[in-house]
N, CA, C and O atoms as a GROMACS GRO file, in nm:
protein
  308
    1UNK      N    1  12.400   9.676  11.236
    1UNK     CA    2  12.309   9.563  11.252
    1UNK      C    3  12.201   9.571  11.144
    1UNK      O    4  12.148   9.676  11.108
    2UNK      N    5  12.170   9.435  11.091
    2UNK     CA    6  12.051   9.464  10.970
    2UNK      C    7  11.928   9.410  11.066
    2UNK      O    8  11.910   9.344  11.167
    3UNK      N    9  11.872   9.466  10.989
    3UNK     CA   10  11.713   9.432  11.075
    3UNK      C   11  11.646   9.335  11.001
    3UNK      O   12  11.633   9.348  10.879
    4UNK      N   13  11.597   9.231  11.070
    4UNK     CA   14  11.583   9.111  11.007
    4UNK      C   15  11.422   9.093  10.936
    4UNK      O   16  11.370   9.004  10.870
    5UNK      N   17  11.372   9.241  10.994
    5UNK     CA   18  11.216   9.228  10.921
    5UNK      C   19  11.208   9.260  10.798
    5UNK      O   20  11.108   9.203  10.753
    6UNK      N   21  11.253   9.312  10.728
    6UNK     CA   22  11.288   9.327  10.573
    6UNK      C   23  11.297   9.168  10.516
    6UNK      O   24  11.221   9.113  10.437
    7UNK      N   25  11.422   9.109  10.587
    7UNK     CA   26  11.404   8.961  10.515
    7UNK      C   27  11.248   8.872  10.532
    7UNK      O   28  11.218   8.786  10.450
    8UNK      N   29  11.174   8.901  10.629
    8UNK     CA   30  11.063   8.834  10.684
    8UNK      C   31  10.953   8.860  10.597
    8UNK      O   32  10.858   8.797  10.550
    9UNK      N   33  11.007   8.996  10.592
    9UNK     CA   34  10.878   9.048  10.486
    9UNK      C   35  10.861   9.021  10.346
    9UNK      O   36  10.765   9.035  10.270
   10UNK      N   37  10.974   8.979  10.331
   10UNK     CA   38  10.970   8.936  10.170
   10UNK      C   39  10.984   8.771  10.130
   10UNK      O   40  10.983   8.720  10.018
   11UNK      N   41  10.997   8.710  10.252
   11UNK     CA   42  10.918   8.570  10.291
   11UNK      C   43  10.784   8.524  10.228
   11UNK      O   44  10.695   8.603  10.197
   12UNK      N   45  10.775   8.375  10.210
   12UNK     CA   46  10.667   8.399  10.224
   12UNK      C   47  10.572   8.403  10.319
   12UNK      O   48  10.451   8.419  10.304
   13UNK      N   49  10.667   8.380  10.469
   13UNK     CA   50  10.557   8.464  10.561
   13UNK      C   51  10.512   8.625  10.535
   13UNK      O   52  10.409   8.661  10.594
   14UNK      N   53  10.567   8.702  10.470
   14UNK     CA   54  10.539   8.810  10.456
   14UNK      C   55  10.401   8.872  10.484
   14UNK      O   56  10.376   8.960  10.567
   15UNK      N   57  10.299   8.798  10.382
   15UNK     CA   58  10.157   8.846  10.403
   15UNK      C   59  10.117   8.830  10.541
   15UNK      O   60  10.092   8.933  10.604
   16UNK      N   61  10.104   8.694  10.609
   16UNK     CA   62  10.064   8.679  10.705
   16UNK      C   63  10.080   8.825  10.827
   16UNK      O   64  10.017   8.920  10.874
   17UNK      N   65  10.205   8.759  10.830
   17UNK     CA   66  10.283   8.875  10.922
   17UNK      C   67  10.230   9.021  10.904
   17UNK      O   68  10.200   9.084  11.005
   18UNK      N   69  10.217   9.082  10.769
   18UNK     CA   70  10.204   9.173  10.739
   18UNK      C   71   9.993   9.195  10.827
   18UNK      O   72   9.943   9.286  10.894
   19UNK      N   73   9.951   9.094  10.790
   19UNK     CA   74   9.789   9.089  10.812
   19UNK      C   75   9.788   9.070  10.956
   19UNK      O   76   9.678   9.098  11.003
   20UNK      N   77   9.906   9.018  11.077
   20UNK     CA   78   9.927   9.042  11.168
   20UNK      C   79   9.896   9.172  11.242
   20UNK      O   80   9.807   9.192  11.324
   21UNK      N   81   9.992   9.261  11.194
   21UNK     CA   82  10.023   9.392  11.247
   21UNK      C   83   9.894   9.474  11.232
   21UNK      O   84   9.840   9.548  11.314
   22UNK      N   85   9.849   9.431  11.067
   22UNK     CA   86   9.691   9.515  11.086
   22UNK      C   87   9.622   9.470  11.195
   22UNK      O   88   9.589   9.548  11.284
   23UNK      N   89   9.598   9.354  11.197
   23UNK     CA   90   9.502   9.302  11.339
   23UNK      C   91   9.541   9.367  11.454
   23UNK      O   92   9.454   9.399  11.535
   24UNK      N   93   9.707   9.403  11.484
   24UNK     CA   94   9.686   9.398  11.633
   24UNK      C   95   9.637   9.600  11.608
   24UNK      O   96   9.560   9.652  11.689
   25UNK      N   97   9.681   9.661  11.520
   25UNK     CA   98   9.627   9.801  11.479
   25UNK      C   99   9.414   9.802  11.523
   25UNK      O  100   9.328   9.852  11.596
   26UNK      N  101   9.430   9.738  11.448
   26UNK     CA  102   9.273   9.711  11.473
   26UNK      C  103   9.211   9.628  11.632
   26UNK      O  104   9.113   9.554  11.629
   27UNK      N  105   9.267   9.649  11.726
   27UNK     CA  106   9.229   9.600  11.822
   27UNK      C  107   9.167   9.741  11.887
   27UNK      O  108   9.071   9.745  11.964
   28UNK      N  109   9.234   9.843  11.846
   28UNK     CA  110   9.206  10.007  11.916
   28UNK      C  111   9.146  10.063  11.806
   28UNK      O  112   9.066  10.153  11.830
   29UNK      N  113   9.165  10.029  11.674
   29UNK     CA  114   9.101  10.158  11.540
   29UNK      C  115   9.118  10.080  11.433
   29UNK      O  116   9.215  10.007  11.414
   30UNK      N  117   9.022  10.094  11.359
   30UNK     CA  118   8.952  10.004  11.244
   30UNK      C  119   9.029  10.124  11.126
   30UNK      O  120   8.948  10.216  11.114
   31UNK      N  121   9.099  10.138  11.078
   31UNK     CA  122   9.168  10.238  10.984
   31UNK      C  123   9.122  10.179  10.843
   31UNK      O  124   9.142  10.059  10.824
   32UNK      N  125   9.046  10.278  10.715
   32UNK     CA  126   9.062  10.219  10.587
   32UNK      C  127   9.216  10.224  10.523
   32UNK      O  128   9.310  10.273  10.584
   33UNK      N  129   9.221  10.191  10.449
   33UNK     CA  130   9.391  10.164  10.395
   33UNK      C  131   9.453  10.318  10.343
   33UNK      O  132   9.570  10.352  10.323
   34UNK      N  133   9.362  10.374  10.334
   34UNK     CA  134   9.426  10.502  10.339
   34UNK      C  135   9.470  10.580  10.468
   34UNK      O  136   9.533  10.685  10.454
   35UNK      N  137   9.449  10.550  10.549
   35UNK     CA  138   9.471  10.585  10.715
   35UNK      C  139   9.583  10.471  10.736
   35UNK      O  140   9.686  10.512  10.789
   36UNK      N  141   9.581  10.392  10.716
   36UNK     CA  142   9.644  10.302  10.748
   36UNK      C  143   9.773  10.297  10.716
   36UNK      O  144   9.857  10.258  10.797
   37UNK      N  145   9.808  10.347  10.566
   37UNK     CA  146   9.943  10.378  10.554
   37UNK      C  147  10.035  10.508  10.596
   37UNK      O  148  10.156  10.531  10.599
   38UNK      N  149   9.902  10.590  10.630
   38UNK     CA  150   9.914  10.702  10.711
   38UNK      C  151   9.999  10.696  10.801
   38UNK      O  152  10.110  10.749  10.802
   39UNK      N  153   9.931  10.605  10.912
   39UNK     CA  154  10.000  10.596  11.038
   39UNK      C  155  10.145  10.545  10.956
   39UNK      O  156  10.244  10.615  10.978
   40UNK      N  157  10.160  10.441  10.873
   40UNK     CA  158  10.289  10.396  10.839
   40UNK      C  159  10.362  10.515  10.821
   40UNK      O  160  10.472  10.515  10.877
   41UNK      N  161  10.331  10.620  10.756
   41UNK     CA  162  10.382  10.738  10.766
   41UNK      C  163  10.462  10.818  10.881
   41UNK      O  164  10.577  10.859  10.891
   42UNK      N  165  10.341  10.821  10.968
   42UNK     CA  166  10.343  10.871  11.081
   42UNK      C  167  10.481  10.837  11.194
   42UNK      O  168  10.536  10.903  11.282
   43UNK      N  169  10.499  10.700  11.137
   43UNK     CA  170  10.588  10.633  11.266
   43UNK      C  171  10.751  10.668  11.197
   43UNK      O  172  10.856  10.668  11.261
   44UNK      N  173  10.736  10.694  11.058
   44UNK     CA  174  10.840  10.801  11.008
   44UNK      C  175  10.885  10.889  11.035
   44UNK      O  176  11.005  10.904  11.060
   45UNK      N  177  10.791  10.980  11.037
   45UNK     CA  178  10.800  11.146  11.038
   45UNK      C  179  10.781  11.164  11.188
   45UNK      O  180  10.860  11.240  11.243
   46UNK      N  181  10.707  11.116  11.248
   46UNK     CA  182  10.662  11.176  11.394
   46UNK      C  183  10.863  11.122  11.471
   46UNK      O  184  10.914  11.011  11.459
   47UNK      N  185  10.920  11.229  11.531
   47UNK     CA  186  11.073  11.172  11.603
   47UNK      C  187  11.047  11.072  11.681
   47UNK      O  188  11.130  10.982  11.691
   48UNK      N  189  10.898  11.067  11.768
   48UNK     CA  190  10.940  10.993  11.888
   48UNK      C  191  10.854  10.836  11.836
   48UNK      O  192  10.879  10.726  11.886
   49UNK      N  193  10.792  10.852  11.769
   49UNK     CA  194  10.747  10.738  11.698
   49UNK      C  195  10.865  10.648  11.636
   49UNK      O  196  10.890  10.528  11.641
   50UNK      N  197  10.925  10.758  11.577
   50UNK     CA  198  11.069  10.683  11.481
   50UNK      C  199  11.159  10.658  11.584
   50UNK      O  200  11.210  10.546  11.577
   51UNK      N  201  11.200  10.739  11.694
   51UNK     CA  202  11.314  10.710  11.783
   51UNK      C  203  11.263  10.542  11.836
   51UNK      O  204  11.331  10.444  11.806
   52UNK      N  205  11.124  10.530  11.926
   52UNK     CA  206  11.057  10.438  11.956
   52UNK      C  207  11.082  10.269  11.880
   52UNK      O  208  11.117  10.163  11.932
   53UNK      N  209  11.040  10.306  11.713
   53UNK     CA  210  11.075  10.168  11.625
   53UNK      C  211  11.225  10.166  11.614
   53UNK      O  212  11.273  10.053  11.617
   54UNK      N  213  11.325  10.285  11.599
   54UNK     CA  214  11.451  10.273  11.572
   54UNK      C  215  11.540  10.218  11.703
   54UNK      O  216  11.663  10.230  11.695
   55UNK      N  217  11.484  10.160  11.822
   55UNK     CA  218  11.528  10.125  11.923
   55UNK      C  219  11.629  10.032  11.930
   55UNK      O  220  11.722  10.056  12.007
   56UNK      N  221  11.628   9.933  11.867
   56UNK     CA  222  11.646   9.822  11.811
   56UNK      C  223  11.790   9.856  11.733
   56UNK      O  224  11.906   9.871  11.772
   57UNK      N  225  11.734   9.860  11.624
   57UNK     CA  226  11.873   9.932  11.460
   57UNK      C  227  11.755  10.036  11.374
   57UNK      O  228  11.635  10.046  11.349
   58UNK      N  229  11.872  10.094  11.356
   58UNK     CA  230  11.863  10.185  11.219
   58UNK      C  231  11.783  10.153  11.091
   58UNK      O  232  11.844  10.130  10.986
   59UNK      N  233  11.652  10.152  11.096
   59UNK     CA  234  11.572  10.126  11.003
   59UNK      C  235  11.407  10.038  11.004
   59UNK      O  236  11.329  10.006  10.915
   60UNK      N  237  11.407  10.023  11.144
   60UNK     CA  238  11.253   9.981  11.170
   60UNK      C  239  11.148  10.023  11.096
   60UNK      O  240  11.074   9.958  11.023
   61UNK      N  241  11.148  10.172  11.129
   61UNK     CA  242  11.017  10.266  11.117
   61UNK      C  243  11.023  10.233  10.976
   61UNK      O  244  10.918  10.188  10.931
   62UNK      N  245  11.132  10.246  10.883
   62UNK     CA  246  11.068  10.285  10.728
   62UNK      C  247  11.028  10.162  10.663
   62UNK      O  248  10.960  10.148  10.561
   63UNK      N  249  11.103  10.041  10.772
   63UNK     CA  250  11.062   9.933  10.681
   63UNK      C  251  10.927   9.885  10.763
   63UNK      O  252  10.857   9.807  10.697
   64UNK      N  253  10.880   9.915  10.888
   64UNK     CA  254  10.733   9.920  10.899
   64UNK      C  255  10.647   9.963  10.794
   64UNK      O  256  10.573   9.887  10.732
   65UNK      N  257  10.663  10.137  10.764
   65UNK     CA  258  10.629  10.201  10.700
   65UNK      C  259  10.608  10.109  10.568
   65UNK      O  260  10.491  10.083  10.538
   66UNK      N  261  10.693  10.067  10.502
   66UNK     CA  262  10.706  10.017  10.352
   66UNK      C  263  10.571   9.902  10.373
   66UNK      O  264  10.470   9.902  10.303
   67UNK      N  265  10.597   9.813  10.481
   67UNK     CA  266  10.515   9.655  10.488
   67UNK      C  267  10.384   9.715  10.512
   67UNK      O  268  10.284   9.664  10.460
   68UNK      N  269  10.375   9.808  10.579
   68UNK     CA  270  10.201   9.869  10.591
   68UNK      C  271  10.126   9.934  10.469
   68UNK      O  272  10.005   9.922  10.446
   69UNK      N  273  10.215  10.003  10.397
   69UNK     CA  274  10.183  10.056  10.244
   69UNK      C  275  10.172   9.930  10.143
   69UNK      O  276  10.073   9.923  10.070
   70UNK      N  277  10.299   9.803  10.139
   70UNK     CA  278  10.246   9.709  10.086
   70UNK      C  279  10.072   9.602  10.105
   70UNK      O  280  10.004   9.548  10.017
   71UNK      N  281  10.054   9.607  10.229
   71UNK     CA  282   9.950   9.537  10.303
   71UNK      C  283   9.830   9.644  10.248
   71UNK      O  284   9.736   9.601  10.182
   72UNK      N  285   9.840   9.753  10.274
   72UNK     CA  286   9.724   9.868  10.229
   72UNK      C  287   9.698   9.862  10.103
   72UNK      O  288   9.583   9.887  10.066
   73UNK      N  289   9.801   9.826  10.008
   73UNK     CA  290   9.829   9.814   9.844
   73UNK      C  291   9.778   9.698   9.851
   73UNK      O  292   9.670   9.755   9.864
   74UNK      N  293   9.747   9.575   9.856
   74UNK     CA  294   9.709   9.478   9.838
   74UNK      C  295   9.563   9.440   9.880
   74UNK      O  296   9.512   9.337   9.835
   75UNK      N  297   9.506   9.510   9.951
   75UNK     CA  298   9.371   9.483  10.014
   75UNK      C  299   9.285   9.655   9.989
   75UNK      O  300   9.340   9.762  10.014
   76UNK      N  301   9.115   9.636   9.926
   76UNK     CA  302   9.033   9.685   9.889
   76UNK      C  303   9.029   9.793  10.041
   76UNK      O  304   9.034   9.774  10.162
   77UNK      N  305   9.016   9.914   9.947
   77UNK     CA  306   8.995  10.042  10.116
   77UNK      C  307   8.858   9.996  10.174
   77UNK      O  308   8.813  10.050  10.275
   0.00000   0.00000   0.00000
């Protein structure tokens, strides 16, 4: 199964969406963009984080991971 957020993300909904996910992040923790891609990290490396996004198909977490590093890359820390 392909995971259809990769195509979304490179939409031009992309940004939006992408400025989405920060918001709902920021409802509990105000992260500068260096934390922020952190956690994108995090939901990689940590198993139960990755088992958690990989629920779905094979490839959530990294392409979370990727759209949160893009979003962090694009906006001032």
């Amino acid at each position: 199964m392909r995971f259809p957020l990769r195509q979304l993300l490179r939409s031009s909904a992309g940004p939006a969406r992408r400025h989405y996910q920060y918001q709902r992040v920021c409802r509990f923790w105000t992260p500068d963009m260096t934390a922020y891609k952190g956690l994108g990290q995090t939901y990689v490396d940590d198993p139960q984080f990755r088992a958690d996004h990989d629920k779905i198909a094979d490839g959530p977490a990294v392409c979370r991971r990727d759209a949160m590093g893009v979003h962090a890359d694009a906006r001032p820390s």
